[in-house]
C-alpha positions in Angstrom: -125.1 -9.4 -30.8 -125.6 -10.6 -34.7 -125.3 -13.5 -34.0 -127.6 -13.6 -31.2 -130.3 -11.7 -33.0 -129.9 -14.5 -35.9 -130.2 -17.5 -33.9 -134.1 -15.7 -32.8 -134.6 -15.0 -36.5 -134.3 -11.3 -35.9 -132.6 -9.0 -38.6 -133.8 -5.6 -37.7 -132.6 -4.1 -34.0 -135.1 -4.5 -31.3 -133.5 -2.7 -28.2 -135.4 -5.3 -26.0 -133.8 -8.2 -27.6 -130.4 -6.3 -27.7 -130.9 -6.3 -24.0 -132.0 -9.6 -23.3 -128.5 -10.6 -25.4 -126.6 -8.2 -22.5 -128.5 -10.2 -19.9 -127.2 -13.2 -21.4 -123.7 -12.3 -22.2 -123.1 -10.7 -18.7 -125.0 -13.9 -16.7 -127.6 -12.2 -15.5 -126.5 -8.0 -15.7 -129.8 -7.2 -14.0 -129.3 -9.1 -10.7 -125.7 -8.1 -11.2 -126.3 -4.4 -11.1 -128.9 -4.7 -8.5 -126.2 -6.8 -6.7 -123.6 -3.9 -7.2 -121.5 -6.6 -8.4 -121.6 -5.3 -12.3 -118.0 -5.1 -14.1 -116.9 -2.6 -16.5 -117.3 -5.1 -19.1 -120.5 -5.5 -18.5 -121.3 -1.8 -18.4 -119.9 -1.4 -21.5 -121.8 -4.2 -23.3 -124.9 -2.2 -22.1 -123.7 1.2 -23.4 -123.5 -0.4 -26.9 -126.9 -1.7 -26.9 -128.0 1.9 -25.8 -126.1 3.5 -28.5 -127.5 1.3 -31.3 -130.9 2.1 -29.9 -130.2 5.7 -30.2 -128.9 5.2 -33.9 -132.0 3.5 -35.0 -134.2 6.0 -33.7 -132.6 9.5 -34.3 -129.8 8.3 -37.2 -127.5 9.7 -34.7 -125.5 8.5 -30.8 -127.0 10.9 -29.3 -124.9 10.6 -25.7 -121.3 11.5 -26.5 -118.7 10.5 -24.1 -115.2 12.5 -23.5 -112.6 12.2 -26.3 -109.0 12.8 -24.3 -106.5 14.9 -26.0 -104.5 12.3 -26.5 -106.5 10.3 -29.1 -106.9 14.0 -31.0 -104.5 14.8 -34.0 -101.0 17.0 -33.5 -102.8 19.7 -35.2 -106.1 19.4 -32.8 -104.3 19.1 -29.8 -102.5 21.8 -30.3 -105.2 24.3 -31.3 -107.2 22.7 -27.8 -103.6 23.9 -25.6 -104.0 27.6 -27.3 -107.3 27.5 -26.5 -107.2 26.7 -23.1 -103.8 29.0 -22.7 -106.9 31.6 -24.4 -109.1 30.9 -21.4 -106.4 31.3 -18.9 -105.4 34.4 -19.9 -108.8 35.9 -20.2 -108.9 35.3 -16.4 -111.1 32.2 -16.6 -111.4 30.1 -13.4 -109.5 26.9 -13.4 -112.5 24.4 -13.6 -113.4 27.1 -16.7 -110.4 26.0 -18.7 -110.9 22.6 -17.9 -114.4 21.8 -18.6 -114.1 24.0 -22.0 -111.9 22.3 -22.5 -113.4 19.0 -22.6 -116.3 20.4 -24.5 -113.6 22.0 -27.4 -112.3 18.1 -27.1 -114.9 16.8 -28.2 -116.2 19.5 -30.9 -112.7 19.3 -32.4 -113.0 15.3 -32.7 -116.5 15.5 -34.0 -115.6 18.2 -36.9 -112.7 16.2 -37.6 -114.7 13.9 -40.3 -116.3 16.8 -41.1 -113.9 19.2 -42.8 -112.3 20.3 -39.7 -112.7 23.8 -38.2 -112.0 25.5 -41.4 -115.0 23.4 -43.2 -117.3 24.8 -40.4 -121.6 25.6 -41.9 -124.3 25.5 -39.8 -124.9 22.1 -41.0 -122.1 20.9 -38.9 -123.2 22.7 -35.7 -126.8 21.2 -36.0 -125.5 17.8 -36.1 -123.1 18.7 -33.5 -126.3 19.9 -31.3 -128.4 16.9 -32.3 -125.7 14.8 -30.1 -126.8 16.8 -27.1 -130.5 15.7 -27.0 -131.2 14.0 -23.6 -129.0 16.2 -21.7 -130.0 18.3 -19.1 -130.8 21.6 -20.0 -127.9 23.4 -17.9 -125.5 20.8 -19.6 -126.9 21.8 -22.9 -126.5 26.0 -22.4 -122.4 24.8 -21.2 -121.7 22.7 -24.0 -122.6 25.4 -26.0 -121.6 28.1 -24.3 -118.0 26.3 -24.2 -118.3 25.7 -28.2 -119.1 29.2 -28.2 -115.8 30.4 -26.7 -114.1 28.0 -28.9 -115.4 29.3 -32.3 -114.5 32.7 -30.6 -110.8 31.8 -30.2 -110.8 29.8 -33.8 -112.2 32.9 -35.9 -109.3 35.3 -33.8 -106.7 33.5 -35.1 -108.5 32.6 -38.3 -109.1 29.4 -38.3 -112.9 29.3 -38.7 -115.4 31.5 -40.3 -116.7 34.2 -38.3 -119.9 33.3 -39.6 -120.6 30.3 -37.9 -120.8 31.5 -34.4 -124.7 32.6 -35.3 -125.6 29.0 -36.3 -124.9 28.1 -32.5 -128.3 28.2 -30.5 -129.0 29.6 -27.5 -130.0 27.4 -24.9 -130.4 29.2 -21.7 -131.4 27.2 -18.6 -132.4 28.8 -15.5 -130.0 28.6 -12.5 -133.0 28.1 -9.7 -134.9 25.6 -12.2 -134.0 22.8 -10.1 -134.2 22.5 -6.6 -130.8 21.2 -5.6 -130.4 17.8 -3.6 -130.2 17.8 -0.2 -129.7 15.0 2.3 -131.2 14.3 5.4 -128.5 14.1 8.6 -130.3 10.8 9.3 -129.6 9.5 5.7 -126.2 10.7 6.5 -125.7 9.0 9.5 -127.3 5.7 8.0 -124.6 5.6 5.0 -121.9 6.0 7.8 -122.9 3.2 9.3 -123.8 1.1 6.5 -120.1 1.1 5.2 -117.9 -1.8 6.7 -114.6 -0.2 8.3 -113.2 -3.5 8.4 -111.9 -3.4 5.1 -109.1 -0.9 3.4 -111.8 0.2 1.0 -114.5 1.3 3.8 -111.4 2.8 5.5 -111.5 4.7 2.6 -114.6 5.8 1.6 -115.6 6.3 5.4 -112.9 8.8 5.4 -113.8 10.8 2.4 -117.8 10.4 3.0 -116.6 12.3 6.4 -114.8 15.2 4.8 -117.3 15.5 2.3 -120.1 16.1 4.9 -118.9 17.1 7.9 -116.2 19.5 6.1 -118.2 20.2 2.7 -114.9 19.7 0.6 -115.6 18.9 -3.3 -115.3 15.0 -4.4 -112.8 16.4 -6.5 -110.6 18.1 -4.2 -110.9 14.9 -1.4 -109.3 12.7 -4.5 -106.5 15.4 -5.1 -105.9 16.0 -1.4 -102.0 15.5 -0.4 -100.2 14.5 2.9 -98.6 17.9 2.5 -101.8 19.2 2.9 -103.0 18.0 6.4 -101.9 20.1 9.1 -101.9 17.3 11.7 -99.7 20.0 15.0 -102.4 22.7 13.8 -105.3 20.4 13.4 -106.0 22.4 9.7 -106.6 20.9 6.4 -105.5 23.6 3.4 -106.8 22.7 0.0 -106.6 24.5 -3.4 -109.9 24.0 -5.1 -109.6 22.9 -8.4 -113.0 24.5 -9.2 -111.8 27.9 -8.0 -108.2 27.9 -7.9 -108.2 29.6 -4.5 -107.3 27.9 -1.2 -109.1 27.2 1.5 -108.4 26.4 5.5 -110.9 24.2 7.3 -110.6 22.8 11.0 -109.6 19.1 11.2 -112.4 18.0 13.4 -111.5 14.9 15.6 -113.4 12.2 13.9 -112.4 13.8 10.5 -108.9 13.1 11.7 -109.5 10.3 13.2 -110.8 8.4 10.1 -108.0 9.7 7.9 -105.4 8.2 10.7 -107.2 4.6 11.0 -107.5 4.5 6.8 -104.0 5.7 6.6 -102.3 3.2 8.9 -104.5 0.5 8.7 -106.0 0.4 5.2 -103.6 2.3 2.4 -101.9 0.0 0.6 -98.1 0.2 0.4 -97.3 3.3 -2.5 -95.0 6.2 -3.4 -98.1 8.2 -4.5 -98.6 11.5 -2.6 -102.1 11.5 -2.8 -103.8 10.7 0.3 -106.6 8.4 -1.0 -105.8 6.1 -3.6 -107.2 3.4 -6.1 -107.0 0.0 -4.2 -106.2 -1.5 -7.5 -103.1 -2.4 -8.9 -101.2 -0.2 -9.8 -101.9 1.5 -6.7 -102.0 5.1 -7.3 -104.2 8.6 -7.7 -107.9 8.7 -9.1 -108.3 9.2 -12.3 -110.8 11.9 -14.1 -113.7 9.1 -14.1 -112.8 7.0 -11.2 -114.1 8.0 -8.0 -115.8 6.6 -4.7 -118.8 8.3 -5.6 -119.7 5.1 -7.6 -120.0 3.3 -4.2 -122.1 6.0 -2.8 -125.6 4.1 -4.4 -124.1 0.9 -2.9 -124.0 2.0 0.7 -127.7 3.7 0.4 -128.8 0.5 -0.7 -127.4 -1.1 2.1 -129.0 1.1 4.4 -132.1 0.8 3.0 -132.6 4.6 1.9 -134.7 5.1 -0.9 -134.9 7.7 -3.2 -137.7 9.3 -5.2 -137.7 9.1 -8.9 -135.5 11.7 -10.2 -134.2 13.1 -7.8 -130.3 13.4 -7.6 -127.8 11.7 -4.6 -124.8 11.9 -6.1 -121.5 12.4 -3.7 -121.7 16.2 -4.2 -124.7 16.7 -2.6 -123.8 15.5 0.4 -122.4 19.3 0.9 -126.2 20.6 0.7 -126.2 18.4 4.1 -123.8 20.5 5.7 -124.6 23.9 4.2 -128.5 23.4 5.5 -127.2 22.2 8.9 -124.9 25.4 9.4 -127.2 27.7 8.2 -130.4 26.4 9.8 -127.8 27.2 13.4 -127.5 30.6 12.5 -124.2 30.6 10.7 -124.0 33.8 8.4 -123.6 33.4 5.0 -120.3 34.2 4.5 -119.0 31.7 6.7 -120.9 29.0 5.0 -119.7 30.2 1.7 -116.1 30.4 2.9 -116.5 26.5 4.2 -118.1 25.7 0.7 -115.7 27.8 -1.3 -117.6 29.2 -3.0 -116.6 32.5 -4.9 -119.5 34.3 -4.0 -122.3 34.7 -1.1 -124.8 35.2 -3.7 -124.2 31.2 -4.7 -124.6 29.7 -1.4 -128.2 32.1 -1.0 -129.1 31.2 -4.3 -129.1 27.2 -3.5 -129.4 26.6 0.1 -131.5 29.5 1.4 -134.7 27.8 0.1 -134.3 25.4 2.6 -134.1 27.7 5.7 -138.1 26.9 6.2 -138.3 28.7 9.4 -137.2 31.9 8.1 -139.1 31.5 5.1 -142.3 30.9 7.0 -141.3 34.2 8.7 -141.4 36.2 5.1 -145.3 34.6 4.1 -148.0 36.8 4.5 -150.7 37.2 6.5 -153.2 36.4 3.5 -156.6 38.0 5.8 -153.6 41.3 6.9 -153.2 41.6 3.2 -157.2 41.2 1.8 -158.4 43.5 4.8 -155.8 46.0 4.2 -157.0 46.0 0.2 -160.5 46.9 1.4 -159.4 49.2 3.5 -157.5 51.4 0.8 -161.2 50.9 -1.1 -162.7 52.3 1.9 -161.2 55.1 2.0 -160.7 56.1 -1.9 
């Protein structure tokens, strides 16, 4: 990129001439991404451009991205396992302990230049916040409600300064401040038809698109789902959530099972794993964290010519909100849907997906002429 910018007699950054040198380093990474055809090269030339943007503006990368524990010290990575074992014991769920402890992950690798947990002020946990700007609010209140926990845990067993919990804001985001995503069952059907079943990877990611909406299992769960968990005499599919930790029983509907057969015999490649759905990359074998067919998902909408409207989310796990509108718009009661959804609690599933029962929401609006000649009556007769 210095290089580039010198040859255009350029010594300052200029994030449209860093991009223009991604265009040109990629051949063409525009057409390519609107092509789906971008590689992880590629992606990653454009995250550095992006991150040198953010420096030069804020003095700061301002999106961070996961830091495993394994690129984490001895002494971090063992004070990230007590943590978590912390968690556990407090009766956290399972995706609790998990996604804290990412957050702690990260925390822990970006105090590490900075005196370390022990070296903790609130100058440290400002520029720790100032990382966060251009999150989502809800992403904002868990980072810091998981960096809360973990300055909790530290100051038990001593390790930080009691102190320094009040220099963590509060960021509080409302739970019904956005209106969750929702598919249409035409969209649905669209994407269905839009992916070629011809090849092992639309097998695939026909298969999992199915469960996803006609069974409204998590992505996450469909990538960790085992042979030993399909119930082919009893026609059941048992799953422990990840999110939860409890397990769930849902009917294996025929073209469910269907689509898991055809990808299973005709489109798995050849492996030991005992995952169901696999990377169709070598080494064949389970999904990783990051990997996932919901990358694909955009590719398939743009093959069937849905569009979206700016902003608004269409990610893989929406495609549950498709399922949980159908069921209850049928009359299903709302403990049934939760127990499909699994969630933990009814008040979740009312919470999101009620809003979008529109015929018995019209049946709750008032009469607005009942309720003004009902005031003058009560003048009337005071």
């Amino acid at each position: 990129m210095e290089r580039f910018f010198a040859s255009r007699g350029m010594q300052e950054f200029s994030l449209d001439l860093a991009m223009a040198w991604v265009d040109q380093a990629c051949g063409g990474f525009f057409d390519k991404e609107q092509a789906g055809t971008l590689k992880t090269t590629g992606v990653c030339l454009f995250r550095v451009a992006a991150m040198l943007d953010d420096f030069a503006i804020h003095g700061a990368v301002l999106r961070r991205y996961s830091r495993t524990v394994d690129k984490l010290s001895a002494e971090q990575a063992d004070v990230l396992a007590r943590f978590q074992a912390w968690l556990r014991d407090s009766g956290c769920a399972a995706s609790t302990v998990r996604s804290y402890g990412t957050v702690a992950g990260e925390f822990l690798a970006f105090t590490d230049a900075r005196g370390g947990l022990a070296g903790l002020d609130a100058w440290v946990i400002d520029a720790f916040v100032a990382t966060l700007a251009g999150y989502q609010a809800k992403t904002v209140e868990h980072k810091l409600c998981a960096v809360r926990s973990l300055l909790r845990f530290a100051a038990r067993e001593s390790l930080a300064d009691p102190v320094v919990l009040e220099a963590v804001p509060a960021a509080k985001s409302t739970r019904q401040a956005r209106v969750p995503s929702v598919w249409d069952p035409a969209d649905v059907r669209k994407i269905l038809q839009a992916i070629d079943r011809g090849n092992p990877c639309g097998k695939r990611d026909y298969a999992v698109i199915l469960l996803i909406t006609r069974l409204g299992v998590r992505g996450v769960d469909v990538k960790r789902l085992r042979f030993a968990d399909l119930d082919w005499p009893g026609n059941r599919l048992s799953v422990v959530q990840v999110k939860t930790g409890h397990r769930v029983q849902l009917p294996l509907l025929k073209d469910v099972g269907w689509a898991i057969i055809d990808y299973i015999r005709h489109g798995r490649p050849e492996t030991a794993c005992a995952k169901v759905f696999i990377k169709h990359r070598h080494p064949f074998g389970a999904f990783g964290c990051s990997s996932s067919v919901a990358c694909r998902l955009p590719r398939y909408a743009a093959r069937a010519g849905i569009e979206f409207p700016p902003g608004q989310a269409r990610g893989m796990h929406s495609l549950r909100g498709a399922l949980a509108v159908a069921m209850i718009g049928n009359g299903t009661p709302i403990p049934v849907v939760s127990a499909v959804l699994g969630h933990a609690s009814t008040d979740t599933t009312q919470a999101y997906y009620l809003r979008f029962d529109v015929e018995r929401l019209r049946g709750c609006a008032l009469d607005v002429e009942d309720v003004l000649e009902r005031a003058r009556a009560g003048e009337r007769g005071a």
